[in-house]
C-alpha positions in Angstrom: -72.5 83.3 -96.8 -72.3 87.0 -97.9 -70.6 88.1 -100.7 -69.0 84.9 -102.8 -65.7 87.1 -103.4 -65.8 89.7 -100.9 -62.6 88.3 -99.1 -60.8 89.3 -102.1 -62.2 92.4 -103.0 -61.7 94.1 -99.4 -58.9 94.3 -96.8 -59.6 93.9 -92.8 -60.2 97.6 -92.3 -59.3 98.2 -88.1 -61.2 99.6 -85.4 -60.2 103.2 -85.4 -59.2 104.8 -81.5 -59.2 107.9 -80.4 -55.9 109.4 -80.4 -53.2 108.6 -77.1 -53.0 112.5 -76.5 -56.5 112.7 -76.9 -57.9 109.4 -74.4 -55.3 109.4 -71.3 -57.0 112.4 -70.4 -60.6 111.0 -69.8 -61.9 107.4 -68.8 -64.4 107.4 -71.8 -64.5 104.9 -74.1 -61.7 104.6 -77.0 -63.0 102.9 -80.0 -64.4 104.8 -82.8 -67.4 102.6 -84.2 -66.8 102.1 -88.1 -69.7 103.7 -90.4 -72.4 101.2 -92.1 -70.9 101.3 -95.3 -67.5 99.9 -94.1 -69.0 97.6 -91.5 -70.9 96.2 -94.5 -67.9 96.0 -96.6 -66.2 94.1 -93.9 -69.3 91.4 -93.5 -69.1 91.1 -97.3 -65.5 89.2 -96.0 -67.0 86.4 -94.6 -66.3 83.3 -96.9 -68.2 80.5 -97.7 -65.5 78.8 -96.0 -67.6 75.2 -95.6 -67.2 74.8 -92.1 -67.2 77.9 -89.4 -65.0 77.4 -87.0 -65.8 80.9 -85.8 -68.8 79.6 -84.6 -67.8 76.1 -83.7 -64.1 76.2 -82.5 -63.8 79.8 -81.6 -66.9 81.3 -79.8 -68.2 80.5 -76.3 -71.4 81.0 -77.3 -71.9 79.5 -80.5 -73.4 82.4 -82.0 -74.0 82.0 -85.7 -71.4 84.2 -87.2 -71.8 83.7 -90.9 -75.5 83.7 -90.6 -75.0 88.0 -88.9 -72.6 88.7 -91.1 -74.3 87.5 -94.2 -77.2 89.8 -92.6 -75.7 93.1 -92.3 -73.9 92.8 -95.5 -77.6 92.2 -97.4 -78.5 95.4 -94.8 -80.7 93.1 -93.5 -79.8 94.7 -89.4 -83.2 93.7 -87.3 -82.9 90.2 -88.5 -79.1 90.5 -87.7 -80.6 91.6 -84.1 -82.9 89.0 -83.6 -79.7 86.4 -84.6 -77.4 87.7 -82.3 -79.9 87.8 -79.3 -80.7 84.6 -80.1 -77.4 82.8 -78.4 -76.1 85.8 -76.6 -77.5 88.0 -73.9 -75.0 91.0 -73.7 -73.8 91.6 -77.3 -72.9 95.6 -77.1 -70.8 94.1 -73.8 -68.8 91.4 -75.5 -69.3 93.2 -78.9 -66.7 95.7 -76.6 -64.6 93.5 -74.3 -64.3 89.8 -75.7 -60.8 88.9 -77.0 -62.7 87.5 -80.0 -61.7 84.0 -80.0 -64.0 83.8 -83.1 -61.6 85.7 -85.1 -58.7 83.7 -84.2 -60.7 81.0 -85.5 -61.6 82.5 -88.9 -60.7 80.5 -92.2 -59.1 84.2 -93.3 -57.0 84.3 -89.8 -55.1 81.8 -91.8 -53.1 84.5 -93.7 -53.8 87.2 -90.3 -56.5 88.9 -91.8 -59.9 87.6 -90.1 -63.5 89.1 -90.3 -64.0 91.9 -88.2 -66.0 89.7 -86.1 -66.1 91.6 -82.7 -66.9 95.3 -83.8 -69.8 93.8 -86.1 -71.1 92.2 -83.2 -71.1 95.2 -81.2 -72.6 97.7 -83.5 -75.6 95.3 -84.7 -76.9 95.5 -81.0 -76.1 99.1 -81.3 -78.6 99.7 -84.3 -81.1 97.6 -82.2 -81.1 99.7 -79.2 -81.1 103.2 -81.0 -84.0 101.9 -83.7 -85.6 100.2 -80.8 -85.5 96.7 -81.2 -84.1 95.8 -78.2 -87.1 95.8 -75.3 -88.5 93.5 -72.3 -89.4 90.4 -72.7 -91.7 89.7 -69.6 -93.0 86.5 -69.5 -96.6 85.4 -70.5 -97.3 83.7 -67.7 -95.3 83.0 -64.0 -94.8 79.4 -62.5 -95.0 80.9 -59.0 -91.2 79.6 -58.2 -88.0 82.0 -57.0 -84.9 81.5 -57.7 -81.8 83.6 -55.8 -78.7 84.5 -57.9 -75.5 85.5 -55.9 -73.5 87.5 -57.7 -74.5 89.7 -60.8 -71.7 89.3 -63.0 -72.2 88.2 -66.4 -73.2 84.6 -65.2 -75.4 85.9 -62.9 -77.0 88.4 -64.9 -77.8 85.9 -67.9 -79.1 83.3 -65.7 -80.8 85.7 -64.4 -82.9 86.8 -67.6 -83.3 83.6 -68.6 -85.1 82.1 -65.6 -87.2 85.9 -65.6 -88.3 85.3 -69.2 -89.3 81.4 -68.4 -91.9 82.9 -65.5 -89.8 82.5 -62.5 -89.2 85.2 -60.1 -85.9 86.1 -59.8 -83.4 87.8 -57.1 -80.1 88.8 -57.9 -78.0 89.2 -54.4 -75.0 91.1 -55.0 -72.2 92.8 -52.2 -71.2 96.1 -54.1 -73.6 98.9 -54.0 -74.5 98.8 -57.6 -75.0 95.6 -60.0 -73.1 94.6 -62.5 -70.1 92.5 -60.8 -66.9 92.4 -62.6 -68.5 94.4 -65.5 -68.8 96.9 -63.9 -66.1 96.9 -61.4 -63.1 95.2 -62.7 -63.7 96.2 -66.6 -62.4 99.9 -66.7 -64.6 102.9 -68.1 -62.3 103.3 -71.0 -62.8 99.7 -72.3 -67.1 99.6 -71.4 -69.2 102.6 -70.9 -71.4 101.8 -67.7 -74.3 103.4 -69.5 -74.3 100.1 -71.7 -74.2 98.1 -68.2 -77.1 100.3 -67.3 -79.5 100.2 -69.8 -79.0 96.1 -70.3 -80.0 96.5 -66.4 -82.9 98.7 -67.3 -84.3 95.7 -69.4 -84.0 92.9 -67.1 -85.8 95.4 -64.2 -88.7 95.6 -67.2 -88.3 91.7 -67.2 -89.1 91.1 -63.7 -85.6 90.7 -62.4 -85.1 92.1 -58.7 -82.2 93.5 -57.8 -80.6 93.7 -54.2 -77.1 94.8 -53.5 -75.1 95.6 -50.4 -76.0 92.2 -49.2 -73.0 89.6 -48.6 -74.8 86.4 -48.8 -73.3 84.0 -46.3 -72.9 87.0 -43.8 -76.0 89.3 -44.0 -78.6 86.8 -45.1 -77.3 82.8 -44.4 -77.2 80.0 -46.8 -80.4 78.3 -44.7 -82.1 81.3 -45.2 -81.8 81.2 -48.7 -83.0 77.4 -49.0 -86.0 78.2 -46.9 -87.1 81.6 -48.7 -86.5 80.4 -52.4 -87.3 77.1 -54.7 -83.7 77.2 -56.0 -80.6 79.0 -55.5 -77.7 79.9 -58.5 -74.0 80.8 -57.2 -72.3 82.6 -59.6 -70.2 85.0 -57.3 -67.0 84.6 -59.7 -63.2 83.7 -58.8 -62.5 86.0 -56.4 -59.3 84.8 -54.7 -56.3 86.4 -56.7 -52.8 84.8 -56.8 -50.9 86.6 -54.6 -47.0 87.4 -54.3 -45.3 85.4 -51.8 -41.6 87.0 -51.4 -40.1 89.4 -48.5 -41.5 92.6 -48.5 -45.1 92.0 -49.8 -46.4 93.3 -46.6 -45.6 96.7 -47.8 -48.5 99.5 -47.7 -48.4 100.3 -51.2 -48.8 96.9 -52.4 -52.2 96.2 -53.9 -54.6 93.7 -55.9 -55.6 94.8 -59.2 -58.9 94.6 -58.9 -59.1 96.3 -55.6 -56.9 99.4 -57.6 -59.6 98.8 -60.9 -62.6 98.7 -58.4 -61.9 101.7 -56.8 -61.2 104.2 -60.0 -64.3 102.6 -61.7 -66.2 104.0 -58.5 -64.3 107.2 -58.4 -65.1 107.9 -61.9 -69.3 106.8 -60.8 -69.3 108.9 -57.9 -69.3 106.6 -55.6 -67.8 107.4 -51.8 -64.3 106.7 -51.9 -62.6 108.7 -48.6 -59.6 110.5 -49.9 -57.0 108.7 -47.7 -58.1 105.4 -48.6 -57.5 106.8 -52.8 -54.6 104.5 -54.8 -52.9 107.1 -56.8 -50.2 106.5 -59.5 -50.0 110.3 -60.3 -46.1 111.3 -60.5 -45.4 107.8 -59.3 -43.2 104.9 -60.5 -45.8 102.1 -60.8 -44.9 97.9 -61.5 -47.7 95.9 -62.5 -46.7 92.2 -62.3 -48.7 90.4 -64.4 -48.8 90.7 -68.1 -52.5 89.6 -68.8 -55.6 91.5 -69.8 -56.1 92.6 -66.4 -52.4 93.7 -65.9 -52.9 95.7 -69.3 -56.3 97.3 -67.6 -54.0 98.5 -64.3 -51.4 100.0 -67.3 -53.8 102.2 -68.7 -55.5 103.3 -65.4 -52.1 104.3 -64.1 -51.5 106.4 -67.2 -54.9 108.1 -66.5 -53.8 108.6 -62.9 -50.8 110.7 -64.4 -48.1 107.7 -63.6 -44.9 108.7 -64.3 -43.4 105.0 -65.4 -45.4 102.2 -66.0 -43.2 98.9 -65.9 -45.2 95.6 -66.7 -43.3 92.8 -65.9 -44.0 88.8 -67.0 -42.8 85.5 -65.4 -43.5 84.1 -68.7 -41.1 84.5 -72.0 -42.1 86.6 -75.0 -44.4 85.2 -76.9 -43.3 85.2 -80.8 -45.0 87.4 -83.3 -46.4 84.9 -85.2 -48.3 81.4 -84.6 -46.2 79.0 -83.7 -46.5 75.3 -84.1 -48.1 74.3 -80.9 -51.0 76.4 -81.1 -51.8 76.1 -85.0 -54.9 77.5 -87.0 -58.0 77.1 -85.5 -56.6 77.2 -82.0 -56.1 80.4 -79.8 -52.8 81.3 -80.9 -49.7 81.8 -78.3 -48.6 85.3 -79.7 -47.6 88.4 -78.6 -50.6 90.9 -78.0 -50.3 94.6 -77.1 -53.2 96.1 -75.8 -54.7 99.7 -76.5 -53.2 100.4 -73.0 -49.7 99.3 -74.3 -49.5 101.8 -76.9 -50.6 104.5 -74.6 -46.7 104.2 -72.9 -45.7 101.1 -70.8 -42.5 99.4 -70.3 -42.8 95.8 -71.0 -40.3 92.9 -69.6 -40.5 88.8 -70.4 -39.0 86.3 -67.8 -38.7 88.2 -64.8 -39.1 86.8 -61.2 -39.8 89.1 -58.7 -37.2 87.8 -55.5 -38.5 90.7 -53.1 -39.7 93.9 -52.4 -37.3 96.5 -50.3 -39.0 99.7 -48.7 -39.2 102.3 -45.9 -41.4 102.3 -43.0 -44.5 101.1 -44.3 -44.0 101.8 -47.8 -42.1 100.0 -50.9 -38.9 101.6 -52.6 -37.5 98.8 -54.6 -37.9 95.9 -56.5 -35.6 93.1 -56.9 -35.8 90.1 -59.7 -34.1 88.1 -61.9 -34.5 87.1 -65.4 -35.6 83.6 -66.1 -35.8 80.6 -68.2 -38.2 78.0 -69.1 -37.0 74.7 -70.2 -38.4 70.9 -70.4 -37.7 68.4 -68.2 -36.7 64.7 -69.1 -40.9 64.3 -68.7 -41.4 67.4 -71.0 -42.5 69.4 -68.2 -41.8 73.5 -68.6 -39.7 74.1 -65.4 -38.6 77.9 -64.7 -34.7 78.5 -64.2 -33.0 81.5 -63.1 -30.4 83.0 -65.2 -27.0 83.5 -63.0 -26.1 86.9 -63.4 -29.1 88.2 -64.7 -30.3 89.7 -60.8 -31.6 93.4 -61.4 -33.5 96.1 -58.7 -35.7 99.2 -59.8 -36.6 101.9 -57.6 -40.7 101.5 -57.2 -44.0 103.7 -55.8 -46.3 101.6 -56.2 -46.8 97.6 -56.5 -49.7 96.3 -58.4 -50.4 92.3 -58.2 -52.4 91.1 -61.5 -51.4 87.6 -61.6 -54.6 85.6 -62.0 -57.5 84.4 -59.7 -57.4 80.7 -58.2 -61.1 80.0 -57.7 -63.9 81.5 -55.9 -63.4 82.3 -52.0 -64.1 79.5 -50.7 -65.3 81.4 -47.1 -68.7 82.4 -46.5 -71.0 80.6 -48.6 -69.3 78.0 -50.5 -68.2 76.5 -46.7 -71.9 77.2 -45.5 -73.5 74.6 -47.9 -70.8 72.2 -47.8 -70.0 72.3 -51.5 -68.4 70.1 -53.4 -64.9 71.2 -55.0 -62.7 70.0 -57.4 -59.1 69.6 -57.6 -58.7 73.2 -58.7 -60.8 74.8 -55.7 -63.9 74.9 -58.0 -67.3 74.0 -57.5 -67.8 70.7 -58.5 -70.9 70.4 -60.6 -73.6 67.7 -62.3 -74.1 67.8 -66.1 -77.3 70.4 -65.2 -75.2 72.7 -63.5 -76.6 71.4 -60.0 -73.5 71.2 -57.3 -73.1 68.6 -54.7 -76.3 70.0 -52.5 -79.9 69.5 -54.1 -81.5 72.6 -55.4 -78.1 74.5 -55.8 -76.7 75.3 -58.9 -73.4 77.2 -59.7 -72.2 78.6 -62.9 -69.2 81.1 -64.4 -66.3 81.3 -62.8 -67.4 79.4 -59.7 -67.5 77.0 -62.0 -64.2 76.9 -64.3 -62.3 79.7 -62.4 -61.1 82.7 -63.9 -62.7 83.0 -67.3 -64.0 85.1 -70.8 -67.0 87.0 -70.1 -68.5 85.0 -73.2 -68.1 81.7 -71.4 -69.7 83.1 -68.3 -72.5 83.7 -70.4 -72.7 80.8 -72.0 -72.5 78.8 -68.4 -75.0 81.2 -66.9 -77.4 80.4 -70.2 -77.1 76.6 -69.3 -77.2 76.8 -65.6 -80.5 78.6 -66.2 -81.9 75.6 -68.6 -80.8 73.3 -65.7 -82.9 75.1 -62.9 -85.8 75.4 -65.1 -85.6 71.6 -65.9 -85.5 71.3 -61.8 -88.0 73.7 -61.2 -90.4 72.4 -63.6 -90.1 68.5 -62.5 -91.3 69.9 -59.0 -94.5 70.6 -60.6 -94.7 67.4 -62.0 -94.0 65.9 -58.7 
């Protein structure tokens, strides 16, 4: 624990942003990293609260919270490091982007005021890479096995490491032009700095880690190709198929996926070629997200960079309250109403709205008609959606973006070329060592669950890599 009565003696001091004015003019990042002395102070909060159900209950990864935070607040930051590391691959990533699940589960979250979990997180691996401590890990010695990793999202990349840092060599196969997967194309600049992306890549390149992109496995290089030229083979490609709208008028021009609008400003802002007439644009434009997630909120505050001039979220579900409420009690994830840094930067939010179809000109959408909606239980206690009578509204629109979730993984290409296993979800179905339903395959991420944290992709990439070392190894022993 760190200090016995800190919990008392200090508040829950917040992460500081940059100012609205100040941030929708750039894409850089908008946190302002708390000084040691109040990052100390805010350690000194965790409890000695018995059992940690931050670490337990509420992280993915099972990092030892109690054990950093006691750590920094004795100033103790190299062992904090060397803690942190320990369970968790990418901490400056999910230091930044992790809904902190942990905190939710902090004994103090009991009266709303958890430990500052997140932000500590981040800014011990920041100490470690500016005073060094964060460097290659090569392996001693190689076991003269390969493994092949499609996709280099944060699955991908922490199998990846793993397997480099137990001796085998390792490919990562990725489609995009640079690595990084959903980090570093569907997470927007303002939320993670690519530079971080960058110089984690920098370290697994030192480890031995081989990188090739602007390969489509399953098209460019074949699934037989890949059992022939390597020991074992790791699919971690993430859930890739979105939800889509299925009403009149979707075939609209101006209608388009979120991360297809998030991919392409992330490569705007990295230079990347990105033809002028192929550009979405919210600038001077009335903009709908429909979706009210984490990636709907990410489309918000892109927009408002772009120079939108509304920004209308709208949710199928109701408003969530304020506070806890019953069915999702202390230590659980609560079901409450979150506003992202995007929503204070000017957004129009709306609850229980149906979109019933799209209207437009030509090619290109001009309206947007919906209802208001209700959810109520069955005689089974099932949530069934109702539609309000009277309650039928239309807005005048430019631009139609679709962030309502991801399915599974495309099923198309590779997943059909090894004749995979799926369960009743459209995921790959998988053995207790992350091996799917062909031998020497192994999945992990959101091939695995679906649509998930980054954390948890992390933590499945971790285990998928102990599971094809465990394979790899009992070949030697063959």
């Amino acid at each position: 624990m760190a200090k016995p009565n800190g919990f008392m003696e200090f508040s829950r001091r917040p992460v500081p942003h940059r100012p609205v004015e100040e941030r929708v003019g750039d894409y850089f990042e908008i946190e302002i990293p708390l000084p040691d002395d109040l990052l100390q102070q805010q350690a000194a909060r965790c409890m000695d609260c018995g059992i940690p159900f931050c670490h337990g209950a509420g992280c993915p990864l099972y990092n030892r919270i109690p054990e950093f935070n006691d750590l920094v607040y004795r100033g103790k930051w190299r062992q904090a490091c060397e803690n942190l590391h320990a369970t968790n691959n990418f901490p400056e990533i999910t230091g930044r982007i992790c809904p902190a699940p942990c905190e939710a589960a902090c004994t103090l979250n009991i009266d709303q005021e958890p430990v500052l979990i997140r932000h500590i997180e981040n800014q011990i691996a920041e100490r470690g890479w500016a005073e060094g401590w964060i460097r290659p890990l090569p392996a001693a010695q190689k076991t003269g096995r390969s493994v092949a990793i499609i996709g280099s999202g944060p699955a991908g990349l922490a199998c990846a490491q793993q397997l480099a840092r137990a001796g085998h060599a390792v490919t990562v196969f990725e489609k995009n032009e640079k690595i990084g997967g959903l980090l570093r194309y569907g997470i927007p600049d303002f939320k993670l700095d690519k530079r971080i992306l960058d110089r984690r890549l920098e370290q697994l390149l030192a480890e031995g880690v081989s990188f090739q992109t602007g390969v489509t496995v399953g098209e460019d290089i074949s699934a037989r190709y890949l059992r022939r030229r390597f020991d074992a083979v790791c699919l971690t490609m993430g859930a890739g198929q979105p939800r889509d709208l299925t009403v009149p008028g979707r075939g609209y021009e101006n209608i388009f996926f979120a991360m297809e609008y998030l991919a392409q400003q992330n490569k705007i802002n990295a230079g990347e070629a990105v033809p002028p007439e192929q550009r979405i644009s919210a600038r001077d434009k009335i903009v709908v997200v429909i979706g009210g997630g984490d990636t709907g909120s990410d489309c918000v505050g892109t927009a408002r960079r772009q120079g939108a001039r509304e920004i209308h979220q709208l949710e199928i579900l109701p408003q969530p309250p304020e506070t806890p409420p019953a069915d999702t009690p202390w230590p659980a994830w609560p079901r409450i109403l979150r506003s992202s840094s995007s929503h204070q930067e000017g957004c129009q939010r709306r609850w229980g709205v149906l979109t019933k179809r799209l209207g437009g000109v030509e090619v290109r959408v001009t309206e947007l008609h919906a209802v208001e909606v209700e959810w109520v239980q069955d005689d089974n206690r099932q949530w069934k959606m109702r539609e309000i009578e009277g309650t039928e509204f239309g807005m005048p629109v430019d631009l139609v973006l679709l962030a309502m979730g991801f399915l599974h993984v495309v099923h198309a290409g590779l997943i059909e070329a090894f004749s995979l296993k799926l369960d009743d979800r459209g995921n790959v179905r998988l053995d207790e060592n992350y091996m799917t339903s062909v031998d020497g395959v192994f999945a992990a991420g959101d091939t695995q669950t679906g649509a998930n944290l980054v954390v948890r992709a992390i933590y499945h990439g971790r285990q998928a890599a102990a599971g094809i070392d465990c394979y790899l190894r009992a070949i030697d022993r063959r």
